[in-house]
TIVO-851034 format. One record per residue (C-alpha): residue in three letters; x, y, z. Coordinates in nm, 2 decimals. Layout:
N
+------+--------+--------+--------+
! type !     px !     py !     pz !
+------+--------+--------+--------+
!  Ala !      X !      Y !      Z !
...
+------+--------+--------+--------+
***
This chain:
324
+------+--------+--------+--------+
! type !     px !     py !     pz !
+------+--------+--------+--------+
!  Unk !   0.51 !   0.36 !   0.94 !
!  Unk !   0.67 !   0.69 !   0.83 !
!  Unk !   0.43 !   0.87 !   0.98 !
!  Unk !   0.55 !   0.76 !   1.28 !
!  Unk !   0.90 !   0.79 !   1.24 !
!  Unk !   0.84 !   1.15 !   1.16 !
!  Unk !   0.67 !   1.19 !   1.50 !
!  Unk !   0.98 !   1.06 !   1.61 !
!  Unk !   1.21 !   1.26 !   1.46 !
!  Unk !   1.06 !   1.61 !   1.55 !
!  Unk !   1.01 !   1.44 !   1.90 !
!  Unk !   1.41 !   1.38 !   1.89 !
!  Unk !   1.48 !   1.71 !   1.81 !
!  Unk !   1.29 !   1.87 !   2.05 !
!  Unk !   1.47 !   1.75 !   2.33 !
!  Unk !   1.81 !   1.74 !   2.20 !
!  Unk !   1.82 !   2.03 !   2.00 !
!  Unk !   2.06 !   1.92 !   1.74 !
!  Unk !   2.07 !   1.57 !   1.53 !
!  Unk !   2.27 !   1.35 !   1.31 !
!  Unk !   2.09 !   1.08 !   1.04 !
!  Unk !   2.37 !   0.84 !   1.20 !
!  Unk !   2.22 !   0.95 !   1.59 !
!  Unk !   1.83 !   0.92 !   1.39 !
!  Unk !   1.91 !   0.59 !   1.27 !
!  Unk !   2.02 !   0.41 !   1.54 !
!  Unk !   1.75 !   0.61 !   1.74 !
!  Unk !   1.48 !   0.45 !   1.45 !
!  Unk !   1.67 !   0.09 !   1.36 !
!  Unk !   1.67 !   0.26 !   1.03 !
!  Unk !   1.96 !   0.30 !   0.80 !
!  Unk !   2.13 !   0.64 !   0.78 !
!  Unk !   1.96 !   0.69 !   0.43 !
!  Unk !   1.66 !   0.63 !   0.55 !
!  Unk !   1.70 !   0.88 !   0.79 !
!  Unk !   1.83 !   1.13 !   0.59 !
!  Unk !   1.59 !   1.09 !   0.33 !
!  Unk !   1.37 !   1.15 !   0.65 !
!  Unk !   1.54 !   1.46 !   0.77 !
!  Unk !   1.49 !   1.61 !   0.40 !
!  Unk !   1.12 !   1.51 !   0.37 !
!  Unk !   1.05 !   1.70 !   0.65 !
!  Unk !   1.21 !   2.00 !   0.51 !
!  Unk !   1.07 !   1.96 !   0.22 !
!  Unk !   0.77 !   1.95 !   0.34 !
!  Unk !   0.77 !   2.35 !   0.52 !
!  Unk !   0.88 !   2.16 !   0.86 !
!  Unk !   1.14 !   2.42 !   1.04 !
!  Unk !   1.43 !   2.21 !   1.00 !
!  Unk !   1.76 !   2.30 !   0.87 !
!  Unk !   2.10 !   2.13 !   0.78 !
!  Unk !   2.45 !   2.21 !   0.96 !
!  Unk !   2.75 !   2.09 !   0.80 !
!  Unk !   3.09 !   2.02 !   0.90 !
!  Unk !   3.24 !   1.90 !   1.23 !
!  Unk !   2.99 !   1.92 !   1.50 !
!  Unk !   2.71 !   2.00 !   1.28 !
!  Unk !   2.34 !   1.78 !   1.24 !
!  Unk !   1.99 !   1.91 !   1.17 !
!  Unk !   1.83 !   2.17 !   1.37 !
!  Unk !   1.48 !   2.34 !   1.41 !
!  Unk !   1.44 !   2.68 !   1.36 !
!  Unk !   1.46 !   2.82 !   1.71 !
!  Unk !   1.76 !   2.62 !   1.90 !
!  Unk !   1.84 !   2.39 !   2.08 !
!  Unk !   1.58 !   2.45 !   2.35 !
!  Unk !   1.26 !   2.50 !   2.11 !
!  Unk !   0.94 !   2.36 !   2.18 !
!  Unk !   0.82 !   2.31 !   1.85 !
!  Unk !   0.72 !   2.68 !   1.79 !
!  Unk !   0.87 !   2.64 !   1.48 !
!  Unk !   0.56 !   2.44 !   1.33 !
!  Unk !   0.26 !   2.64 !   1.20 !
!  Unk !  -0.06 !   2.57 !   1.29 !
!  Unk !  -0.13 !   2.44 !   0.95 !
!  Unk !   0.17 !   2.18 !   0.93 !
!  Unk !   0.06 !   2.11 !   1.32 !
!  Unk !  -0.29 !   1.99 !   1.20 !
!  Unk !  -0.13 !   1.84 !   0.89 !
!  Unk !   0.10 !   1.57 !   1.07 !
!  Unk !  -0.15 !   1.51 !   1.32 !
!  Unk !  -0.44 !   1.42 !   1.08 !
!  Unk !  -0.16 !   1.17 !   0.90 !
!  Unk !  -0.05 !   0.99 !   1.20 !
!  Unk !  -0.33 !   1.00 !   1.38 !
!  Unk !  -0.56 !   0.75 !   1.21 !
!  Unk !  -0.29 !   0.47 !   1.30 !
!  Unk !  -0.25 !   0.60 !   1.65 !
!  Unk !  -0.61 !   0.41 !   1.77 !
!  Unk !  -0.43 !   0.05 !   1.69 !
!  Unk !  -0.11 !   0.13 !   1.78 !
!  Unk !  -0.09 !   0.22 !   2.19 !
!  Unk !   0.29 !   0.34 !   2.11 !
!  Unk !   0.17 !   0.58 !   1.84 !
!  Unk !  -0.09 !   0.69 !   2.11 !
!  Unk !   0.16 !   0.79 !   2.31 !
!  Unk !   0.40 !   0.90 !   2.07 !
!  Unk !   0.13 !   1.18 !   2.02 !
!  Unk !   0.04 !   1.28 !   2.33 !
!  Unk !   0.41 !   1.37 !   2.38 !
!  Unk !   0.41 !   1.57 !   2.08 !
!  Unk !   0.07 !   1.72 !   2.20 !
!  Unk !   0.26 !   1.84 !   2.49 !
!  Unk !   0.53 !   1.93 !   2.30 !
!  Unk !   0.33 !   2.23 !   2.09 !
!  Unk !   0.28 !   2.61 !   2.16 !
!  Unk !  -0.05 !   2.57 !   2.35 !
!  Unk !  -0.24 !   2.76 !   2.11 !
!  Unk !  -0.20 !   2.48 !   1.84 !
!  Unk !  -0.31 !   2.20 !   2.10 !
!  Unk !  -0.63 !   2.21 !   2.06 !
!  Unk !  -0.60 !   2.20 !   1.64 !
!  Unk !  -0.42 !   1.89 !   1.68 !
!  Unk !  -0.59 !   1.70 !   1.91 !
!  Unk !  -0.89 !   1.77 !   1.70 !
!  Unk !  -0.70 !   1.65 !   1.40 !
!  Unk !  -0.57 !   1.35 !   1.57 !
!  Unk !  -0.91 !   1.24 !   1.63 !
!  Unk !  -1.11 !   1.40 !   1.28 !
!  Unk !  -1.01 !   1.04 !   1.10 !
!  Unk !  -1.11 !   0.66 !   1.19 !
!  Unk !  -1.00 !   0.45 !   0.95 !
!  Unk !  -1.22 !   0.12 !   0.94 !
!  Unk !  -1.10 !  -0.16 !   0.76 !
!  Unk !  -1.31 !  -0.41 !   0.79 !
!  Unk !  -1.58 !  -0.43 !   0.45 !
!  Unk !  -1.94 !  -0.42 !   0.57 !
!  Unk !  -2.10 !  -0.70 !   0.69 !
!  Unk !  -1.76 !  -0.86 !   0.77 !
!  Unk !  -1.52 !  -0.88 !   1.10 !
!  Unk !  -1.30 !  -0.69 !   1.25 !
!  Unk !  -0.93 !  -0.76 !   1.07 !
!  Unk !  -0.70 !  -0.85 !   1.29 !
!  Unk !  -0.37 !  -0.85 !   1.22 !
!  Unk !  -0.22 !  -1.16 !   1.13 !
!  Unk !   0.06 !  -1.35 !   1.43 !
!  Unk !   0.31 !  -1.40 !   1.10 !
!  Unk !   0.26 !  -1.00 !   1.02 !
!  Unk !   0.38 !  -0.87 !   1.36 !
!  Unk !   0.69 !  -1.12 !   1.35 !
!  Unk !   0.80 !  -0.99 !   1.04 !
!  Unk !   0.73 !  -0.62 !   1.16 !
!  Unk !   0.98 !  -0.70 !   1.43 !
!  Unk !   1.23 !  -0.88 !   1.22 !
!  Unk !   1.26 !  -0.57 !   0.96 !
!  Unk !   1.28 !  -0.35 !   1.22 !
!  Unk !   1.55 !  -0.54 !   1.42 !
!  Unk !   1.71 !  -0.64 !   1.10 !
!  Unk !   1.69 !  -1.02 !   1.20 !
!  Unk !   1.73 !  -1.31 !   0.86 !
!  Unk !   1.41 !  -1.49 !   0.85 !
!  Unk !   1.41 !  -1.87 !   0.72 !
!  Unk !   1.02 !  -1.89 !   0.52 !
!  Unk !   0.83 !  -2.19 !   0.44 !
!  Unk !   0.67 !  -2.08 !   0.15 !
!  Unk !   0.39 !  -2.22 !  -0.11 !
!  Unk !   0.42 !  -2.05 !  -0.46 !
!  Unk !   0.04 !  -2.00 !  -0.63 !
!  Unk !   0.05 !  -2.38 !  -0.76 !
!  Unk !   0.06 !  -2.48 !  -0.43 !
!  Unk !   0.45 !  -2.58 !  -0.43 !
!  Unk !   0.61 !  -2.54 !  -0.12 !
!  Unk !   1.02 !  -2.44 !  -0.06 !
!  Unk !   1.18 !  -2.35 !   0.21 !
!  Unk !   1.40 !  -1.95 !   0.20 !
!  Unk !   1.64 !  -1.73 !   0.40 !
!  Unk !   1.55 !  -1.40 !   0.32 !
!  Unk !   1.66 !  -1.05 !   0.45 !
!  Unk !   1.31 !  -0.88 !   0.51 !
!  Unk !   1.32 !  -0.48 !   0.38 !
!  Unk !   0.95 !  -0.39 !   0.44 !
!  Unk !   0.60 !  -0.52 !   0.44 !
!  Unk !   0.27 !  -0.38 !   0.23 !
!  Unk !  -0.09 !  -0.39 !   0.31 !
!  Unk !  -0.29 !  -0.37 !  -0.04 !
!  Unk !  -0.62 !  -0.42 !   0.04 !
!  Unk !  -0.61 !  -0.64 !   0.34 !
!  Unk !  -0.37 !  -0.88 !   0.16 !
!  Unk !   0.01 !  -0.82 !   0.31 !
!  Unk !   0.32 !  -0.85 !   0.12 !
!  Unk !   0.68 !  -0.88 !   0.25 !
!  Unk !   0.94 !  -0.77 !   0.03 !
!  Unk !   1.32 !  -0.93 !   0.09 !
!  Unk !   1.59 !  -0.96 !  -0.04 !
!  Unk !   1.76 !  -1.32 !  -0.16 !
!  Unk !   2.02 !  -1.50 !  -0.28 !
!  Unk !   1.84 !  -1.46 !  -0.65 !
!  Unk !   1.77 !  -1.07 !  -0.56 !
!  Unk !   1.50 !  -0.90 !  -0.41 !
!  Unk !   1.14 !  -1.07 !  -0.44 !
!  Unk !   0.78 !  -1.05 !  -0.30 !
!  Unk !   0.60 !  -1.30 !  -0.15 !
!  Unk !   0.26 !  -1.28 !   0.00 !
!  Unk !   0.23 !  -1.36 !   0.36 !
!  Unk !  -0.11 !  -1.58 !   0.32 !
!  Unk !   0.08 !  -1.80 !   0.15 !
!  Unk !   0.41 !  -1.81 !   0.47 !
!  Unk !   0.31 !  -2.12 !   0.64 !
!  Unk !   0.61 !  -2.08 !   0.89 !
!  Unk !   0.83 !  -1.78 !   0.93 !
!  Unk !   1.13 !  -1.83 !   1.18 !
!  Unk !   1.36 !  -1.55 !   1.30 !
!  Unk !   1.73 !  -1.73 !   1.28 !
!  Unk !   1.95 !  -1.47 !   1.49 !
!  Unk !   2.12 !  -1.38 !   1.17 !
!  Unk !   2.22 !  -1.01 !   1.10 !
!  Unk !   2.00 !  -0.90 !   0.78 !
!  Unk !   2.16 !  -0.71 !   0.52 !
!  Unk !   1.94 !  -0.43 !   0.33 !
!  Unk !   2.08 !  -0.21 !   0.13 !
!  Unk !   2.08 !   0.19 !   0.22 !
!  Unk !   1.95 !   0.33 !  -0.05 !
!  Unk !   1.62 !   0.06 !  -0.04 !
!  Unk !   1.33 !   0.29 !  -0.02 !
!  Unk !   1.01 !   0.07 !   0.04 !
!  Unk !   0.77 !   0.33 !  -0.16 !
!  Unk !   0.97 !   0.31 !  -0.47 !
!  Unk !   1.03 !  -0.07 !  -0.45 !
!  Unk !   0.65 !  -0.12 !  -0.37 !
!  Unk !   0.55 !   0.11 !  -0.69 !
!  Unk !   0.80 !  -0.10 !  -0.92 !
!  Unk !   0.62 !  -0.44 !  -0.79 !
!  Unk !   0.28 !  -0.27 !  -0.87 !
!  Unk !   0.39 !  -0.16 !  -1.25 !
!  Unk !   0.50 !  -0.47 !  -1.30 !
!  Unk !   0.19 !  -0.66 !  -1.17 !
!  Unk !   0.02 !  -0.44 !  -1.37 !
!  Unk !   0.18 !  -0.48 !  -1.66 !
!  Unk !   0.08 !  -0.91 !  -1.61 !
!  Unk !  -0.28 !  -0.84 !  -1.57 !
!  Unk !  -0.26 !  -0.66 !  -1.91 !
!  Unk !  -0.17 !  -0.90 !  -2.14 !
!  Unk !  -0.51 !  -0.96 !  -2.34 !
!  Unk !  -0.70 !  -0.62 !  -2.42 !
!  Unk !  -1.01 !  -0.64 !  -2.57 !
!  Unk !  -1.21 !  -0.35 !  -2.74 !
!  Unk !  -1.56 !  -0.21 !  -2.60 !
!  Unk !  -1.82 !   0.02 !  -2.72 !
!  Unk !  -2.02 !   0.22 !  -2.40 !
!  Unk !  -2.23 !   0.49 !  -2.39 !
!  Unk !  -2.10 !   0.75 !  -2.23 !
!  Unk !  -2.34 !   0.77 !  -1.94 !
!  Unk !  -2.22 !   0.42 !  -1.87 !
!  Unk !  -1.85 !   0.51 !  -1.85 !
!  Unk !  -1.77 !   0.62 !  -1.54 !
!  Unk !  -1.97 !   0.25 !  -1.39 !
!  Unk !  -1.70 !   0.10 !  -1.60 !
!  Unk !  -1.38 !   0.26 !  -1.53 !
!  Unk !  -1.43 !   0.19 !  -1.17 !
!  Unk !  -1.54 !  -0.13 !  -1.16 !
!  Unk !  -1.23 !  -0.19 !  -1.42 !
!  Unk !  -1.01 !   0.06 !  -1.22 !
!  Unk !  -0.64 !   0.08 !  -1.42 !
!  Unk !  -0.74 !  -0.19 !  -1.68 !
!  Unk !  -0.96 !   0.03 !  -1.83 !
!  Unk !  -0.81 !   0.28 !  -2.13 !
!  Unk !  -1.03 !   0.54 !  -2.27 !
!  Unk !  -0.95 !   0.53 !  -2.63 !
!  Unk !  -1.15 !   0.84 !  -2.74 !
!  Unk !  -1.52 !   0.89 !  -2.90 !
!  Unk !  -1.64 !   0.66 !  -3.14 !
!  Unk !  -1.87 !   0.76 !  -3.45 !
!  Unk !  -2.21 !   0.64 !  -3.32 !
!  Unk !  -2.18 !   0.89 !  -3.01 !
!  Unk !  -2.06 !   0.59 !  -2.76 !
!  Unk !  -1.70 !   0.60 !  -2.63 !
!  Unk !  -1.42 !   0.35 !  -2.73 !
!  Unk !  -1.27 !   0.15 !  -2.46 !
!  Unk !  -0.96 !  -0.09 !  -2.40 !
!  Unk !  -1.03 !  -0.32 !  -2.15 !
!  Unk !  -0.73 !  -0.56 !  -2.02 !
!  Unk !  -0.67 !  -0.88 !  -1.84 !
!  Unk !  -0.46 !  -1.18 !  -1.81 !
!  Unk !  -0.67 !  -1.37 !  -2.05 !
!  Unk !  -0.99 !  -1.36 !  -2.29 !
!  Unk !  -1.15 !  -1.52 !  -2.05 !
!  Unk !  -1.12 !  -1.34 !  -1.79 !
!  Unk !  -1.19 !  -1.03 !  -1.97 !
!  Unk !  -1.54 !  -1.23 !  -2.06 !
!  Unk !  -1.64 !  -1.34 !  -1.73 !
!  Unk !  -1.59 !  -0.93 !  -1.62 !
!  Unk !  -1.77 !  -0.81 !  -1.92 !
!  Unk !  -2.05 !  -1.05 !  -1.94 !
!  Unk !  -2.30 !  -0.93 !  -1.68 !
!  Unk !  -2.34 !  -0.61 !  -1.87 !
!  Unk !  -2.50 !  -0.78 !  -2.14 !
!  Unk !  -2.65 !  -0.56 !  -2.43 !
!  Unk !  -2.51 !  -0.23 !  -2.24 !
!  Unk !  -2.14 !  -0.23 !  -2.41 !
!  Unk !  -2.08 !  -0.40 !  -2.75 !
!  Unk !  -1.68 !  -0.60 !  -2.81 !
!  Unk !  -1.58 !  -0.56 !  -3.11 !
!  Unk !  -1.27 !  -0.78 !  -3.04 !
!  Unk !  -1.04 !  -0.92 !  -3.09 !
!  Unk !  -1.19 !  -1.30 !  -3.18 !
!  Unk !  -1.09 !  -1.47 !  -2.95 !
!  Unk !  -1.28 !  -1.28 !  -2.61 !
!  Unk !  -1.62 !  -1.28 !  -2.85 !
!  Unk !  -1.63 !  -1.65 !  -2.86 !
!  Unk !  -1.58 !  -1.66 !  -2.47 !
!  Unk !  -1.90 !  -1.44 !  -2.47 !
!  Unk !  -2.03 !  -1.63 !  -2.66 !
!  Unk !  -1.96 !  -1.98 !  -2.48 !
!  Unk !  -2.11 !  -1.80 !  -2.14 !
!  Unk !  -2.40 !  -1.70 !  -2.29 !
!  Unk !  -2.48 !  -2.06 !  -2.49 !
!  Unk !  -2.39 !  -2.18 !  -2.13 !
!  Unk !  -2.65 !  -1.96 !  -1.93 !
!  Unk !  -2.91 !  -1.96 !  -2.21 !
!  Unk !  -2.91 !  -2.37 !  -2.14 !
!  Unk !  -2.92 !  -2.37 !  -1.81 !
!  Unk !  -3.18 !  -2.12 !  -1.74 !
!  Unk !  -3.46 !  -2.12 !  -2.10 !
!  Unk !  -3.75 !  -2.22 !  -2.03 !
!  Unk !  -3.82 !  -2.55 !  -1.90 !
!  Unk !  -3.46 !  -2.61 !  -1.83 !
!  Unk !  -3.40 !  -2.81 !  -1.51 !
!  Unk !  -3.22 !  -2.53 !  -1.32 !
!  Unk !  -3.24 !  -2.69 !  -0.94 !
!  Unk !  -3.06 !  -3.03 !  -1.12 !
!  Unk !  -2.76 !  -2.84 !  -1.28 !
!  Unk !  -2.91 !  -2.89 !  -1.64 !
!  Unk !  -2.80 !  -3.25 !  -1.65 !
!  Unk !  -2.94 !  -3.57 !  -1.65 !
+------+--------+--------+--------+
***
């Protein structure tokens, strides 16, 4: 987790006074451009550190060699505690990681960012439902991108197909309690989706991942592109306007606000993969939104709704199915 690395980082400095992203990285198991772009995020960010070039120089924080994170305001004390600490409650080395740091501030910000560390639970388990736990095949992948290890998958595609891959694993993404691993392979870099690893074995094998991989920008480029899938059909819907804001979040992206339309209602794009998908989603509001089209997503309306008025009219046999 960044967050963590970050944590890290400051930690780093703090007790050594000067750094190099080459001393960071093989601090972190990162690469060095990871690590620098590190360095310059925190900088970016209003964090005290600084850059010294030449022979002999690294990144600094304001203050020297012996500073004990005076540097930090209150304000960017309070904001990197209320990011890391939310992840801190699962992760016992994150705990710890901040109660150095916590040690680590002027004592006048302690309090501030033990308050912080502790303003946000996240819960991620949907009500009525379990705890998550994480998944034995996650943490072995965790370990193998951060100890850059080749991994040998056997994988089943979504028809259920199943091959067999060595992959160099760059990073893994949690999307809504589904987790993808992003690698790179002999055909280029690809995401699969760890439900679908039915065996994941670490080989020994030195992984190559490339420096300038950033797992942010790689993960926004697989989500455009998904995106971009799931949009292939659009179909176009008439709401009233007190209705809208039910329908762009239950449609989330796939729903385009085209502008208003002349009977006061607003004009909507709706998207999917297919017309009938787009039909099963916009069935249940009935007479609330009108499609106007295209064709093609009207007649799978109108297929569900032959289909529901046959199985539930009156003096249908609903508890048989309908059928004889």
């Amino acid at each position: 987790m960044r967050a963590d690395r970050l944590v890290a980082i400051l930690l780093m400095m703090q007790t050594r006074g000067r750094v190099t992203a080459a001393q960071v990285a093989a601090e972190l198991e990162t690469s060095v451009a990871t690590a620098r772009r590190d360095l310059e995020a925190l900088s970016a960010a209003g964090v005290p550190v600084y850059p010294q070039p030449g022979r002999g120089g690294g990144w600094s924080l304001v203050g020297g060699a012996r500073t004990d994170l005076t540097g930090l305001t209150a304000g960017e004390a309070r904001a990197l505690f209320l990011l890391a600490g939310p992840s801190a409650g699962a992760v016992p080395e994150a705990k710890s990681a901040l109660r150095k740091l916590v040690r680590a501030l002027p004592q006048t910000f302690r309090g501030d960012a033990e308050a912080a560390a502790d303003a946000v639970v996240i819960d991620p388990a949907r009500w009525g439902a379990t705890d998550r736990e994480l998944p034995p095949v996650v943490s072995l992948l965790q370990r193998a991108v951060v100890q850059r290890n080749k991994v040998r998958l056997r994988y089943a595609n979504r028809t259920g197909e199943r091959s067999e891959r060595l992959v160099d694993p760059w990073g893994l993404v949690d999307k809504d309690a589904v987790w993808y691993l992003i690698a790179g392979t002999e055909r280029g870099q690809r995401t699969f989706r760890v439900d679908r690893i039915a065996e994941a074995i670490p080989t020994g094998e030195t992984a190559h991942r490339p420096d300038d991989f950033d797992l942010s920008a790689a993960w926004a480029e697989v989500v455009e592109e998904m995106e971009q899938r799931r949009s292939t059909t659009a179909a176009i819907v008439l709401v009233r306007e007190r209705l809208l804001p039910i329908l762009r979040d239950q449609q989330g992206r796939n729903c385009l606000v085209d502008g208003p339309a002349e009977d006061g209602r607003v004009r909507v794009r709706v998207t999917a993969p297919t017309a009938w998908m787009i039909a099963q989603q916009l069935a249940g509001w009935g007479a609330s939104i009108e499609v106007l089209g295209p064709p093609e997503v009207c007649a799978e309306l109108a297929r569900l709704g032959a289909e529901l008025l046959d199985r539930y009219r009156p003096g249908a046999d609903s508890a048989s199915g309908g059928s004889s």
